[in-house]
C-alpha positions as CSV (number, residue, x, y, z in Angstrom):
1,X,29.0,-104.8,106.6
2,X,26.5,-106.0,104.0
3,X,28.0,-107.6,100.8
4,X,26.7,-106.1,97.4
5,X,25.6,-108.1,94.7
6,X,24.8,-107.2,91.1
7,X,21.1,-108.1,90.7
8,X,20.5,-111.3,88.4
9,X,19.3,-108.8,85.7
10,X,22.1,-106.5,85.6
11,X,24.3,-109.3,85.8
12,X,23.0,-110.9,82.9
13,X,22.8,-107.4,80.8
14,X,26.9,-106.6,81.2
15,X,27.4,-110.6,80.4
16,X,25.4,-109.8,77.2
17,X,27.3,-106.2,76.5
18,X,30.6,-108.3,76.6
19,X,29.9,-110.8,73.5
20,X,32.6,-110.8,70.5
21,X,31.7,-108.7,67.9
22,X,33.5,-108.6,64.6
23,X,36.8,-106.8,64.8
24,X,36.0,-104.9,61.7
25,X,33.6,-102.6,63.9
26,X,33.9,-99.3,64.0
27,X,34.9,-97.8,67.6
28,X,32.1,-95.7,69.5
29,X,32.3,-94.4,72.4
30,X,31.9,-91.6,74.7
31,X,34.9,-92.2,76.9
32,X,37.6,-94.9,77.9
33,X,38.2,-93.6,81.2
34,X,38.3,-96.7,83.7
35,X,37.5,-94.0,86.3
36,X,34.3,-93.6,84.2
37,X,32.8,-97.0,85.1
38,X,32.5,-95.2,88.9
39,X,29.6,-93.4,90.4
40,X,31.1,-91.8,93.2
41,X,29.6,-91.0,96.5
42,X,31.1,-87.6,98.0
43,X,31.4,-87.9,102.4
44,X,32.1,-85.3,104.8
45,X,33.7,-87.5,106.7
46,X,33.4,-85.6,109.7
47,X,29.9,-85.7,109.2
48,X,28.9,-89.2,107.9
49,X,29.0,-91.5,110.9
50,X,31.2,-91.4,114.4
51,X,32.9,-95.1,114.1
52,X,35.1,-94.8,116.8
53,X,34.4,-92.3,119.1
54,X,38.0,-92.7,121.1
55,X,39.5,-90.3,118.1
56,X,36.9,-87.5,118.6
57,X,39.1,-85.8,120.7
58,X,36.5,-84.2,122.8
59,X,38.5,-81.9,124.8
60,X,41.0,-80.4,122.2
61,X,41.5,-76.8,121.8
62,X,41.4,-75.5,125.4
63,X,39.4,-71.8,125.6
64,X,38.9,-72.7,121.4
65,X,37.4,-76.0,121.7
66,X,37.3,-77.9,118.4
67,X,34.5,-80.5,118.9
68,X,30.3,-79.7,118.7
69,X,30.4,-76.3,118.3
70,X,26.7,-75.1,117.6
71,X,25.1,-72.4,115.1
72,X,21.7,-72.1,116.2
73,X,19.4,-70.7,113.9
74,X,15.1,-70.1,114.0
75,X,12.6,-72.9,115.6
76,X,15.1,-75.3,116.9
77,X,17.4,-75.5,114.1
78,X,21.1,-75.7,114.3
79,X,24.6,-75.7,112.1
80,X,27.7,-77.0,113.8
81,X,31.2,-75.7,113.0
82,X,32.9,-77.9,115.3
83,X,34.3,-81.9,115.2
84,X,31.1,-84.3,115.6
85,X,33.4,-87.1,115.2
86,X,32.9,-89.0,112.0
87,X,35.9,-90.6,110.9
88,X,37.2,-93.8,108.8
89,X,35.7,-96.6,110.9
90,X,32.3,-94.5,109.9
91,X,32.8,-95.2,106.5
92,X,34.3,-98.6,106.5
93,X,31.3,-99.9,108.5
94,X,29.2,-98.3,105.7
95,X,30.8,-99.7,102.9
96,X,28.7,-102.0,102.3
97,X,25.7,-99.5,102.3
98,X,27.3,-97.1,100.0
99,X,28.7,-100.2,97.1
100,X,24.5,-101.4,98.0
101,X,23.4,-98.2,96.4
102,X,25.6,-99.1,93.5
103,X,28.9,-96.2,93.7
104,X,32.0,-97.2,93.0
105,X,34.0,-95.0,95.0
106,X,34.4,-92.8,98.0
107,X,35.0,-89.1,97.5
108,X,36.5,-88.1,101.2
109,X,37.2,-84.6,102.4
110,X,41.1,-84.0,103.1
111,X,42.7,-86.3,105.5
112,X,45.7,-84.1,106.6
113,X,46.5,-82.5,109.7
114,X,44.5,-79.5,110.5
115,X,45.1,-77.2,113.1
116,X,43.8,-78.2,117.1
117,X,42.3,-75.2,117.9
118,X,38.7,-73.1,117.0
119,X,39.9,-70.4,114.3
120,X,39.3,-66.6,116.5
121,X,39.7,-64.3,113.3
122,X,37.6,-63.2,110.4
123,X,34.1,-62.5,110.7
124,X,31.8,-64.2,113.3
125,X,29.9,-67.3,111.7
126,X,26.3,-67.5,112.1
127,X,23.3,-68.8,110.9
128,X,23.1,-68.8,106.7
129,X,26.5,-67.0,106.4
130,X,29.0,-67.5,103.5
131,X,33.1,-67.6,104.0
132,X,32.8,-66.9,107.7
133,X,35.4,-68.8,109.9
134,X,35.6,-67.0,113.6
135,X,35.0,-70.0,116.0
136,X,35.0,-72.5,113.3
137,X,37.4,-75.8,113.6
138,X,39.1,-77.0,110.7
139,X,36.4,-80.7,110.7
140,X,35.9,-80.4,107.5
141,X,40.0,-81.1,106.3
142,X,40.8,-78.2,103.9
143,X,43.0,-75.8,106.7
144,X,45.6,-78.2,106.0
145,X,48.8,-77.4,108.2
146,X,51.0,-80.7,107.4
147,X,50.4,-82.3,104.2
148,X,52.3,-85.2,104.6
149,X,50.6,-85.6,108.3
150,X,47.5,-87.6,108.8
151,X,44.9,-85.9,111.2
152,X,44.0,-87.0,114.6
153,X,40.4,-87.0,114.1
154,X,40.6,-89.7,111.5
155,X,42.5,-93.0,112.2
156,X,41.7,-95.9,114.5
157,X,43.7,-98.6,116.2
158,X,44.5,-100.5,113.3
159,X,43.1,-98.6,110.8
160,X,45.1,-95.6,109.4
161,X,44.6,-94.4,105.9
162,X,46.8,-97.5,103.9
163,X,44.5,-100.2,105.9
164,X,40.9,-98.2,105.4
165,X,42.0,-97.9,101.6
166,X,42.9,-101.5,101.6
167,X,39.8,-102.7,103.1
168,X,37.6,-100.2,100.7
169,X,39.1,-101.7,97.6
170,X,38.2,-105.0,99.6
171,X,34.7,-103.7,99.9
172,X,34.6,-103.2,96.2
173,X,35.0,-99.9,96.6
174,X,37.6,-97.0,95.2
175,X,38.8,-93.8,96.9
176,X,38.5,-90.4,96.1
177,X,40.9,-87.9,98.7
178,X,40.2,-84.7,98.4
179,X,43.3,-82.1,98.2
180,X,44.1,-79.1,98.5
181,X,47.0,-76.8,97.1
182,X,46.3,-72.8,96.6
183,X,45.9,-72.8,100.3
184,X,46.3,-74.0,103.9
185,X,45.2,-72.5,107.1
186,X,43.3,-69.3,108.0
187,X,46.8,-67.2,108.3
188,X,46.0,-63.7,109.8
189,X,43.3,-61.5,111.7
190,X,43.8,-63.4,115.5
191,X,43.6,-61.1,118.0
192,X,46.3,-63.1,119.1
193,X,48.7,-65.5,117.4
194,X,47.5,-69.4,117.5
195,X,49.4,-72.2,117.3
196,X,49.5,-73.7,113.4
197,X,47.7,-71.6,112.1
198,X,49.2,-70.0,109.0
199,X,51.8,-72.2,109.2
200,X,53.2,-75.5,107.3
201,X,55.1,-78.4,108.6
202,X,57.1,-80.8,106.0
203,X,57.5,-84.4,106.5
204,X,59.7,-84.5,109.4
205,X,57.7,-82.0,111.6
206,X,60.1,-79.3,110.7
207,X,58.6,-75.5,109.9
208,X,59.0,-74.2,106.7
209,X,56.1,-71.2,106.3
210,X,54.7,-69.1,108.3
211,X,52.5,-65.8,107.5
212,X,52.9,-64.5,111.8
213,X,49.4,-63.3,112.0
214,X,50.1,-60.5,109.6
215,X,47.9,-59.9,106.9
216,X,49.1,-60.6,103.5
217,X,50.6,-57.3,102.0
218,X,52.8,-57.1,104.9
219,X,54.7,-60.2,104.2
220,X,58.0,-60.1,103.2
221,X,58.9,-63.2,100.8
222,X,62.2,-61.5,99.2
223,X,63.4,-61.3,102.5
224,X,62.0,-63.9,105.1
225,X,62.2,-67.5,104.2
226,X,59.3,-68.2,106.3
227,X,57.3,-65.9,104.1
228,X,58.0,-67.0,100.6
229,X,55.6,-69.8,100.4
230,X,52.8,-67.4,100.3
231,X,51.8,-64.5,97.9
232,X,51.7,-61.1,99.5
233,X,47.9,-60.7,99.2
234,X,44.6,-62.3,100.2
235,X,42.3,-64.8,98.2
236,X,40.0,-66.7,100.1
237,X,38.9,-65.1,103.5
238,X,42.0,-65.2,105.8
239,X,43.2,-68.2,104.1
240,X,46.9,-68.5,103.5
241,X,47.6,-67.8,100.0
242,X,50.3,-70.2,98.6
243,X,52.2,-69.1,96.2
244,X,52.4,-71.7,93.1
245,X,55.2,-69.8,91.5
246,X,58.2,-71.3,93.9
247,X,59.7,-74.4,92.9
248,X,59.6,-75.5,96.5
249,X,56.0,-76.0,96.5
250,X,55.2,-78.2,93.6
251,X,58.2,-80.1,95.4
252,X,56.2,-80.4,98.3
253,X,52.6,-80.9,97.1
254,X,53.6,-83.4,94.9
255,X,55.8,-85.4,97.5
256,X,53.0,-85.4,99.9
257,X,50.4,-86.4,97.7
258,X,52.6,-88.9,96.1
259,X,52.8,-90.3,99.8
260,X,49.2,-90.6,99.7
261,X,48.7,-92.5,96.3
262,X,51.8,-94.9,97.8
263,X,49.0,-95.5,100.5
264,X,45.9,-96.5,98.5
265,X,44.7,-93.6,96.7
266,X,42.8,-94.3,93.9
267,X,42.1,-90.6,92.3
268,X,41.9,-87.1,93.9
269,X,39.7,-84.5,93.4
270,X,41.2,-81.3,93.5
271,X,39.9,-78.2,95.7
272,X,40.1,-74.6,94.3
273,X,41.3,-75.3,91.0
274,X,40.5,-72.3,89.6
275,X,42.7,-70.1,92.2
276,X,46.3,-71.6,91.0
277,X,47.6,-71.2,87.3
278,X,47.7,-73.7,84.8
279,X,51.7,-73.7,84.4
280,X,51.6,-75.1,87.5
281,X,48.8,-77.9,86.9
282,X,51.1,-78.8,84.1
283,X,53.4,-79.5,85.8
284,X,52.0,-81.1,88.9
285,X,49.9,-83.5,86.7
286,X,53.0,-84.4,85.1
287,X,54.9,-84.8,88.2
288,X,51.7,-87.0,89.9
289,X,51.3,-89.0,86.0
290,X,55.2,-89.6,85.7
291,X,54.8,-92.1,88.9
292,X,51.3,-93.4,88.4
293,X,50.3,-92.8,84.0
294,X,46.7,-92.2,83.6
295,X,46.2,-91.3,87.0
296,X,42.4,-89.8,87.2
297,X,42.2,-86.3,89.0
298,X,38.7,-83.9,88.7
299,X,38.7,-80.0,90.3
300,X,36.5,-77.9,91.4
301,X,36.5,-74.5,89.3
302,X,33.5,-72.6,90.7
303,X,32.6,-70.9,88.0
304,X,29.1,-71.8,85.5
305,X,30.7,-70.6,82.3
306,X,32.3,-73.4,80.5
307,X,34.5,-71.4,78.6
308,X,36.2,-70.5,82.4
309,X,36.8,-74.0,83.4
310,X,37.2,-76.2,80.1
311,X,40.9,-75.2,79.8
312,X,41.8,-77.1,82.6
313,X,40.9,-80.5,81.0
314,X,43.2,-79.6,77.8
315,X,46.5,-81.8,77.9
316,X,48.7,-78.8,77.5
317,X,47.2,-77.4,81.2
318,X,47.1,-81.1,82.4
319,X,44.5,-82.8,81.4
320,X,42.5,-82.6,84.5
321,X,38.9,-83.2,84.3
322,X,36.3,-80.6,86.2
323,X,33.4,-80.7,88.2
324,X,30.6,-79.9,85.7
325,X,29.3,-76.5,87.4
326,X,27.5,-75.2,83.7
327,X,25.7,-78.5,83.7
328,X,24.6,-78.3,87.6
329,X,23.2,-74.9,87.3
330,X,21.0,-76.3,84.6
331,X,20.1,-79.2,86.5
332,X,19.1,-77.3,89.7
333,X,16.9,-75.0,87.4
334,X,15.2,-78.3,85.8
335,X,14.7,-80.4,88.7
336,X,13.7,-77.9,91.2
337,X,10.7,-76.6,89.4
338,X,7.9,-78.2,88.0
339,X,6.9,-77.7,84.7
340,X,10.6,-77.2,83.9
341,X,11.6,-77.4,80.4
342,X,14.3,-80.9,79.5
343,X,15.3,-78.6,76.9
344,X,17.3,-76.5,78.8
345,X,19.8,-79.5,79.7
346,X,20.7,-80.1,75.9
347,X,22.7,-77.1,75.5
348,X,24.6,-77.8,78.6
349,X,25.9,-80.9,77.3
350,X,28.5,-79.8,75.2
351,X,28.8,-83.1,73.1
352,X,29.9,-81.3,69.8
353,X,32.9,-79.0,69.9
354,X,32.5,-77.9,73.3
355,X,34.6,-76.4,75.4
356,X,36.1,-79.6,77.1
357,X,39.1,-81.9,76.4
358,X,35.8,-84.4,76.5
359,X,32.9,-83.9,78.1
360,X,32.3,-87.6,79.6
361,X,34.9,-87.2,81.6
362,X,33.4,-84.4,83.6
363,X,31.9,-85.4,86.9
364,X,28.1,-84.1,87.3
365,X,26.6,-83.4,90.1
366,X,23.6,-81.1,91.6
367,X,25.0,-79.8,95.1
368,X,28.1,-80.3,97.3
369,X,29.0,-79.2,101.1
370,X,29.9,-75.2,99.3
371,X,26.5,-75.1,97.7
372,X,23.2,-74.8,99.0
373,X,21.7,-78.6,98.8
374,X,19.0,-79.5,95.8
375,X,15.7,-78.0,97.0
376,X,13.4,-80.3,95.5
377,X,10.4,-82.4,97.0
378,X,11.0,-86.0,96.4
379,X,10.1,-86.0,92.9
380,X,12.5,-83.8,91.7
381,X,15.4,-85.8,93.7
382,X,13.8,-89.0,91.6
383,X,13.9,-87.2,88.6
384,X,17.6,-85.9,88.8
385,X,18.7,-89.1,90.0
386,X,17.3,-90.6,86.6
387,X,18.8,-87.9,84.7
388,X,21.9,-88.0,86.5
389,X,22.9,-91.6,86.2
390,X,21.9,-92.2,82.9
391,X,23.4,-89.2,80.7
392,X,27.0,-88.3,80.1
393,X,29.4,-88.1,82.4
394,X,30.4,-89.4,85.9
395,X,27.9,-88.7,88.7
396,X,28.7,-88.1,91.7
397,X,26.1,-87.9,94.5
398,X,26.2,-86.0,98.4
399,X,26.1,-87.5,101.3
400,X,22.5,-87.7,102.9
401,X,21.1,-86.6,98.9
402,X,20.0,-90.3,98.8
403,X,16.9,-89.5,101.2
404,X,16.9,-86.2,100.4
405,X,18.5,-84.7,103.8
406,X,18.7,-81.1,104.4
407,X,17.2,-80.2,100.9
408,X,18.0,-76.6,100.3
409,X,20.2,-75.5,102.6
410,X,23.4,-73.9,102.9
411,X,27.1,-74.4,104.7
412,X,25.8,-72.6,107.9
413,X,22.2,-73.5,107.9
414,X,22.5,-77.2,107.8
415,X,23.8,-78.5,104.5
416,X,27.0,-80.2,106.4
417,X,24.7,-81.2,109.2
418,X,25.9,-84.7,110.7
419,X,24.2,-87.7,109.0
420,X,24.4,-90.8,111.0
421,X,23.9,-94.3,111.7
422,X,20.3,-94.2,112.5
423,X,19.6,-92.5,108.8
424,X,21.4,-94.7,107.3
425,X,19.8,-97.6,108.5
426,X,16.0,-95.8,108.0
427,X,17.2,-94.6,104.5
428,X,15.5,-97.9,102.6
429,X,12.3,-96.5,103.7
430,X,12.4,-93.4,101.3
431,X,11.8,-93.4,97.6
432,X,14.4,-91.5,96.4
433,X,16.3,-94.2,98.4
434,X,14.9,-96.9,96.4
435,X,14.7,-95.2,93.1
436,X,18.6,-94.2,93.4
437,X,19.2,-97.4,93.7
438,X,17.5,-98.6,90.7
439,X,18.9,-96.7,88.3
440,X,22.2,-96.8,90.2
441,X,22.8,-100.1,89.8
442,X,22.0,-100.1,86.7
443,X,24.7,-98.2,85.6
444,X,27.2,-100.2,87.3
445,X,26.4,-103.1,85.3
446,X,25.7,-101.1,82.1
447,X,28.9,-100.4,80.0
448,X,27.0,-98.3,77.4
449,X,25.7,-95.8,80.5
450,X,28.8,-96.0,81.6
451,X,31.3,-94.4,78.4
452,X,29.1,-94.7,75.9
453,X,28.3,-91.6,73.2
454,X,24.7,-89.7,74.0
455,X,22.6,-89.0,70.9
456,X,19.9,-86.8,71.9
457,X,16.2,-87.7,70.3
458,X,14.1,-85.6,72.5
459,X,14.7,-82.7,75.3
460,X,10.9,-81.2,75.5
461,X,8.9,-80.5,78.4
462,X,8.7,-83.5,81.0
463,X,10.1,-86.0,78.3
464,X,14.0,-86.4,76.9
465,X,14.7,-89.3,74.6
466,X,18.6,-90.3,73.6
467,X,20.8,-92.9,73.2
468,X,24.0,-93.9,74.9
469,X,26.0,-96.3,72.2
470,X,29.7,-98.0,73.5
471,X,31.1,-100.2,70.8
472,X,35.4,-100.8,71.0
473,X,37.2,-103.9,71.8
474,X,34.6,-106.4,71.2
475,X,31.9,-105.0,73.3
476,X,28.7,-103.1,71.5
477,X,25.5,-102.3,73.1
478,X,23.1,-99.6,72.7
479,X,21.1,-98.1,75.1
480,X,17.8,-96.3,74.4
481,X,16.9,-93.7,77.7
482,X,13.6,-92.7,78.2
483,X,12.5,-89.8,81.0
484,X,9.2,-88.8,82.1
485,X,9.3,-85.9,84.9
486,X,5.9,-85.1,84.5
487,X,3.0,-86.1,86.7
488,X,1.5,-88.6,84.8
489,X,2.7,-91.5,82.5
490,X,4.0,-90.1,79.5
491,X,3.8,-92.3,75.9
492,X,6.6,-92.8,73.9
493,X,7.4,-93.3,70.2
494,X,10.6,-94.0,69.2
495,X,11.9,-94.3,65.2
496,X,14.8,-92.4,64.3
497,X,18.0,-94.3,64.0
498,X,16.2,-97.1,65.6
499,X,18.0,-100.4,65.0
500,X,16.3,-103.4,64.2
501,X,16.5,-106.3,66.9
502,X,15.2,-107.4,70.1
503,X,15.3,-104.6,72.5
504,X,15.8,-106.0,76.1
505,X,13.1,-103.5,79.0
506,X,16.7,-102.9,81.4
507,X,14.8,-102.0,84.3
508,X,11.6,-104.9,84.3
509,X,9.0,-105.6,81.7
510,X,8.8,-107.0,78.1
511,X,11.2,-106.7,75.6
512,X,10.6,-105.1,72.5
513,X,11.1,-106.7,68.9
514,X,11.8,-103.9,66.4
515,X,11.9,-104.5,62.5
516,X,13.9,-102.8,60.3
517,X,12.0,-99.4,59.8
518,X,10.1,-99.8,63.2
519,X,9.2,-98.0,66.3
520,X,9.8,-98.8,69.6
521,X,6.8,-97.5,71.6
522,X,6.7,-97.6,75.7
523,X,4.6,-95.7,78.9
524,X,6.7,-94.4,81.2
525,X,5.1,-93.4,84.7
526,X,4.8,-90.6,86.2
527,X,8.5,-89.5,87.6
528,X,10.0,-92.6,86.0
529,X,13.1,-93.9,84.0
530,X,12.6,-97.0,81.2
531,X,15.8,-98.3,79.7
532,X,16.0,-100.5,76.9
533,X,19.1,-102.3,75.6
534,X,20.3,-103.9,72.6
535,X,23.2,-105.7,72.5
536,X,24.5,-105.8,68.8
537,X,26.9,-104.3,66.7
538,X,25.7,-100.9,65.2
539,X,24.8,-101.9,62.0
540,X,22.0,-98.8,60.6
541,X,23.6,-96.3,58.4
542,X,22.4,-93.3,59.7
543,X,23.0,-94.1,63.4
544,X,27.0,-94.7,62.9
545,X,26.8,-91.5,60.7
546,X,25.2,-89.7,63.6
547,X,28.2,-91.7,65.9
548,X,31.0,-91.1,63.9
549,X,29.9,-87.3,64.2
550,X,30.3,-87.5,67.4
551,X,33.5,-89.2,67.6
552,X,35.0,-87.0,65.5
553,X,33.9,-83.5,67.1
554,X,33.7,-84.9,71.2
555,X,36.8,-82.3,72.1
556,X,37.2,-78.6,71.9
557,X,38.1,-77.9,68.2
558,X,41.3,-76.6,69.1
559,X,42.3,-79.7,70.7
């Protein structure tokens, strides 16, 4: 495992962020988040890199075999909806690779147990198919059938989930798990009745719910106590559907992730969001806070209107931050076509009066293992990147989208493909590689990047122009951003709110002296970042009236 350093540069910029300033500044800033300071990395962890292939568990499922289970599709290509053994040695050994690129943290798919058998209802899966399970395995974490269980597949000899979080936070490294609530295990639709399937186990092995292979409107939760962890009709495919309503299962979610944080859990990003009600979020964030305050959670709300999925950041529904899916539909419409407009990413900010509790707290992103994957050439991977690591919010990148690997494609045609050792090792070679990490590591060392406010300048055509301004606690620096998607250097001029001082080139080159009622004027190449800093108080008039604008209206205008 390669140790990560903080290039010289960086190193010397986040020393210079740090100097006293006087305490009669005024406070600017974006976010205080901790979590904030994070890039995160999402891995399939079945899919990332086979560590330890004695926990593949090769021959599990009997006439339903669980591991390599191919979807073939046209000219040689294949899916696979079966175990392909990556697992927590995978990512350990990798740690270095992933903190080298400059994340943070790990996001990891759900480490409970999942059932040991090939699913044999719902609809057949095949090539480029959406919510089809028949003859899938549960690789991927989310059929969870014990929550407080950890799954085979995972663990090594002397490595279960309390010593591969100790030894990531060793690594300098944070993790993300992944859980699940509105659901657990395909429940119904067998021909005939599996083992664990539709069921849940509590701590001490012991069955408490079970939906018997009958579909939902035939369950009887008045009457059967097996039934009365589930609602009596279907939500996701042949998914269980548990029903948030009974107090006994906030009791248990919240013990068994509890359990988890106790072993080294650092956040959690929360699947389905969007399926359970707010009442309960309430009250499971309180539950989760009461035992570890300001603990950091994110969901997933699948939905591109913000209006749908900002209420789940407001405190009074928990204060959980979302997965920015408004933002990533603008991204994917930008980045994956030339002669995009940077315009279209301005409204999708939501700086002023938006719909969030705050928006740089959102975690952004352009595609995920339920999406199809960015298809862009190179370029537009370079760009995004660029765009992704320098505006607000926390990004958070996919497995295998550092070279650009399966570009395009969906769940069953290759977007949760197995990544590997050998990729990882050949991924210096490729430029979106090498351009990640740039401006990666840049942002780990740049506190105004980081939770700083954006002030947009310029969002036209190949170009956007803003600043990123973090000023509280004796820390002020100023961050000028510069973006050029275009396919030839691009010349810019810089002048509003434009403080006088030396402004330090971030990312190579010459510093810039600007006097008071200057310009700042730079070439950036073709499919190229430039990032200047200054690293002084804010002291221009109309810049801290533009700040303390934004300060004022960050939140929803209810909140």
């Amino acid at each position: 495992m390669k140790a990560w350093r903080v290039p010289a540069l960086a190193a010397a910029l986040l020393a210079c962020a740090a100097h006293a300033a006087p305490a009669a500044e005024a406070d600017y800033y974006g976010t205080l988040e901790p979590f904030a300071a994070d890039a995160i990395y999402f891995v399939m962890t079945d899919r990332f890199v086979d560590g330890d292939p004695s926990n593949d568990h090769r021959d599990q499922g009997g006439a339903h075999r669980t591991f390599d289970i191919p979807v073939p599709g046209p000219d040689g290509e294949s899916a696979n909806i079966g175990y392909l053994g990556g697992d927590f040695k995978g990512i350990l050994d990798n740690a270095g690779y992933i903190r080298g690129m400059g994340f943070g943290a790990v996001w990891i798919t759900p480490i409970v147990d999942n059932p040991d058998e090939a699913f044999t209802g719902g609809a057949p899966v095949h090539w480029g198919s959406f919510w089809t399970d028949q003859g899938k395995a549960g690789y991927h974490g989310y059929w969870g059938v014990n929550f407080y269980k950890l799954d085979e597949h995972l663990p090594s000899a002397g490595l279960d989930y309390a010593q591969f979080t100790a030894k990531m936070h060793a690594a300098g490294l944070k993790v993300v798990q992944d859980i699940v609530v509105n659901h657990g295990s395909p429940a119904f639709s067998m021909p005939e009745r599996q083992p664990q399937f539709g069921q849940l186990f509590d701590q001490n092995g012991t069955l408490i719910a079970d939906a018997q292979n009958l579909p939902p409107w035939r369950l009887d939760p008045r009457r059967n106590p097996l039934h009365r962890f589930y609602h009596a009709y279907e939500d996701v495919a042949q998914l269980s559907n548990i029903d948030e309503a009974n107090p006994a299962v906030l009791d248990y979610f919240a013990g068994a992730y509890l359990k988890w944080i106790g072993e080294g859990t650092d956040a959690f990003r929360i699947d389905t969001l969007g399926h359970v009600s707010t009442a309960f979020w309430r009250r499971f964030a309180a539950r989760i806070r009461a035992a570890h305050p300001g603990f950091f959670m994110f969901g997933e709300a699948f939905d591109y209107n913000p209006d749908a999925i900002g209420k789940y950041t407001w405190p009074e529904n928990g204060g959980i931050d979302v997965l920015d899916f408004p933002l990533r539909g603008r991204i994917a419409e930008v980045f994956e076509h030339a002669g995009s407009d940077y315009a279209r990413l301005l409204d999708g900010l939501y700086l002023t009066n938006g719909p969030y509790a705050n928006p740089y707290e959102l975690v952004t992103f352009y595609d995920n293992h339920d999406m199809k994957r960015l298809d862009a050439g190179d370029a537009g991977f370079i760009d995004a990147n660029n765009w992704l690591f320098t505006a607000r919010g926390i990004p958070a990148l996919y497995y295998g989208s550092e070279t650009g690997f399966m570009r395009g494609r969906g769940e069953h045609a290759g977007n949760r493909n197995y990544y590997g050792q050998a990729r990882i090792d050949a991924a210096p070679r490729s430029p979106i590689y090498r351009s990640l990490v740039r401006i990666a590591r840049l942002r780990a060392a740049t506190p105004a990047l980081q939770r700083g406010l954006m002030l947009p300048l310029r969002f036209a055509g190949d170009q956007a122009a803003f600043y990123r301004v973090y000023q509280h606690g004796g820390m002020h620096q100023v961050a000028l951003v510069l973006l050029n998607k275009g396919d030839a250097p691009t010349r810019f001029r810089v002048s509003d709110y434009l403080q006088a001082g030396r402004w330090q080139a971030a990312l190579g080159g010459r510093s810039v002296r600007v006097r008071d009622g200057g310009a700042l004027e730079a070439t950036v190449p073709a499919h190229d970042v430039a990032v200047y800093l200054l690293d002084a108080p804010v002291a221009r008039a109309d810049l801290a009236a533009q700040l303390e604008r934004l300060m004022a209206e960050k939140g929803h205008p209810a909140q």
